[in-house]
C-alpha positions in Angstrom: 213.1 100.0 -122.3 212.4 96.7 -122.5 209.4 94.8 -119.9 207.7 92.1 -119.3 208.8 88.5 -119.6 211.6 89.7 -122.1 212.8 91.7 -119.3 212.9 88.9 -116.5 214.5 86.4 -119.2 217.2 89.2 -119.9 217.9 89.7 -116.7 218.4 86.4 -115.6 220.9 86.0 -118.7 223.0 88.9 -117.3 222.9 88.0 -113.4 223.9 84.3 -114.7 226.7 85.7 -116.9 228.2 87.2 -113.7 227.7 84.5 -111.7 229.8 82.2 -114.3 232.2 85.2 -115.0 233.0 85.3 -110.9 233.0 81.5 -110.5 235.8 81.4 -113.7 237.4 84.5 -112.4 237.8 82.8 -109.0 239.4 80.0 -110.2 241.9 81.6 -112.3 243.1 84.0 -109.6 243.0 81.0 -106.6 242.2 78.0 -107.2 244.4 77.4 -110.2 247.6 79.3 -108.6 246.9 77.4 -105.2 247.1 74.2 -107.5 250.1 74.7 -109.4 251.8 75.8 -106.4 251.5 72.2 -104.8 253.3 69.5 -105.6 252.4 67.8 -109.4 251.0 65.0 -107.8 248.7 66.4 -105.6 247.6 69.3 -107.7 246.9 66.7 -110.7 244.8 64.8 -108.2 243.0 67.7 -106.9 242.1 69.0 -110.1 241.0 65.7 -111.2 238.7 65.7 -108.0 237.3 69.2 -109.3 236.7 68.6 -112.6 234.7 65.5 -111.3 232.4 67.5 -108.6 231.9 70.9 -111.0 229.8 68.7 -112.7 227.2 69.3 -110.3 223.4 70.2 -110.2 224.3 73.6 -109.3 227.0 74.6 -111.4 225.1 73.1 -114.2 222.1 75.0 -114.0 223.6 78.4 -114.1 226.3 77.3 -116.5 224.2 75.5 -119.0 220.9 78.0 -118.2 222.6 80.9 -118.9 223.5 79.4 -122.5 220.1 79.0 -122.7 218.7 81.6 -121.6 221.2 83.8 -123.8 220.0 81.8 -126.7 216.3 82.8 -126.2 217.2 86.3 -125.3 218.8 86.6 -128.8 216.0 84.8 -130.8 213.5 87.1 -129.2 216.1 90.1 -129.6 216.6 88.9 -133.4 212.5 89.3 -133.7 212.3 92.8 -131.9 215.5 94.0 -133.8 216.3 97.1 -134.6 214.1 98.6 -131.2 216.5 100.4 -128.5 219.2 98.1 -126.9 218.7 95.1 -129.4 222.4 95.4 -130.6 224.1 95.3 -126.8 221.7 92.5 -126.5 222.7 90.5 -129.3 226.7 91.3 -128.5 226.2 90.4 -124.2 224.2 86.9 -125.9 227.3 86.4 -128.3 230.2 87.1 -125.9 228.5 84.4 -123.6 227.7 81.7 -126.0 230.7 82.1 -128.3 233.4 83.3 -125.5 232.5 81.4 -122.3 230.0 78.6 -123.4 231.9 77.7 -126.4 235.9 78.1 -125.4 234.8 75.5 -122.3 233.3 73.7 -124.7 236.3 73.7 -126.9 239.2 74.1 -124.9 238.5 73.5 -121.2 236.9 70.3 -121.3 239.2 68.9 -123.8 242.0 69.8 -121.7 240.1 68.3 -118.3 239.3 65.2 -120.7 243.4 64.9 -120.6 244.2 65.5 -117.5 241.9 62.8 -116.3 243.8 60.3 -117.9 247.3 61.2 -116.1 248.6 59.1 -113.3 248.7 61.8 -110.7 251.9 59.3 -109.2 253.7 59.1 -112.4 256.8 61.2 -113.2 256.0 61.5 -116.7 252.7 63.3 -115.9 254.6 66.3 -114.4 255.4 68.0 -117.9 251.9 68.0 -118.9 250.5 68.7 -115.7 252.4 72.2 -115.9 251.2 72.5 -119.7 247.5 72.2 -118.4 248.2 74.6 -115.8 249.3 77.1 -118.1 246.7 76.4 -121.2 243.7 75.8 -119.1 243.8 78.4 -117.2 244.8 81.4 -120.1 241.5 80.1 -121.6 239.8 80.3 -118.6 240.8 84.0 -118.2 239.5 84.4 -121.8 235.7 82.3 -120.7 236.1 84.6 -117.8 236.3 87.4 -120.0 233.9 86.8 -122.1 231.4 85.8 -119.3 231.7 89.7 -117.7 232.0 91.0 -121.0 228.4 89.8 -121.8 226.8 90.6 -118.5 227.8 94.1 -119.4 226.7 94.3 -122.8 223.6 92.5 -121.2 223.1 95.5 -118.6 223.5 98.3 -120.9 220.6 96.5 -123.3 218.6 96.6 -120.4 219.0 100.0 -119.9 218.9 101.1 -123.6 
C-alpha cells in the first residue's frame, strides 16, 4: 500500500476526480435538461451566463488541480512502476486527463466558444442552440464518465 506524500497526492487526485465527475454529472441530468426545456432564447442566454461564471476561482482549482495533480501522480507512478496498484493508478490518471480534461478541452469549450457568439434574440440561433444542447451535453456525459471512471481506478490503486 502506498504512504506518505504519494498517498495524500493520490488521494486528493481521486476525491477531485469525484468532485468534477458530480459537478458534470449534475449538469447533464439538471441543468442542461432545465435549459433546453426553456424557451431558445432564454436557455441560450442562460448558458451563456454559465459558461461565463464556471470560470471561477473555485471551479478552476479543482478542475485544473485535479489535471495536475493526476499528472504528478502518474509521473511518480511511472517511477514506482511495476509496485502493487501502479497500473489502476496509471488508468484512474489517464481516464481523467484524456477523458474529462481533454474532451472539455476539445469539445466542450469549443462548443461554449460557439454558443457565445449566438444572438440569444435571433431566430436563426434556435437551430444551433438545440444542436449545442444535444452535442455538448453527450460529451459531457462522456467527461462525466471518464471523471468517475478515474476516481475509481484511483481508489482501487490506493487500496492495491
Amino acid at each position: 500500500m502506498i504512504a506518505g506524500p504519494y498517498f495524500a497526492l493520490t488521494l486528493a487526485a481521486a476525491l477531485g476526480c469525484g468532485l468534477v465527475a458530480g459537478v458534470f454529472f449534475a449538469f447533464s441530468t439538471s441543468v442542461m435538461r432545465t435549459l433546453a426545456a426553456l424557451p431558445p432564447a432564454q436557455g441560450i442566454a442562460a448558458m451563456q451566463k454559465l459558461n461565463v461564471l464556471i470560470v471561477n476561482p473555485l471551479f478552476l482549482a479543482v478542475f485544473m488541480g485535479t489535471a495536475g495533480l493526476c499528472a504528478v501522480v502518474a509521473v511518480v507512478t511511472f517511477v514506482l512502476w511495476p509496485n502493487p496498484g501502479t497500473a489502476p493508478l496509471l488508468l484512474g490518471c489517464a481516464l481523467y486527463l484524456f477523458g474529462s480534461f481533454g474532451v472539455t478541452v476539445a469539445a466542450n469549450i469549443p462548443r461554449n466558444e460557439a454558443l457565445a457568439k449566438l444572438d440569444p434574440e435571433a431566430a436563426e440561433s434556435v437551430e444551433p442552440w438545440r444542436s449545442y444542447v444535444r452535442e455538448w451535453t453527450a460529451w459531457n456525459h462522456i467527461r462525466a464518465a471518464g471523471a468517475l471512471a478515474g476516481c475509481a481506478a484511483l481508489v482501487l490503486g490506493l487500496a492495491a
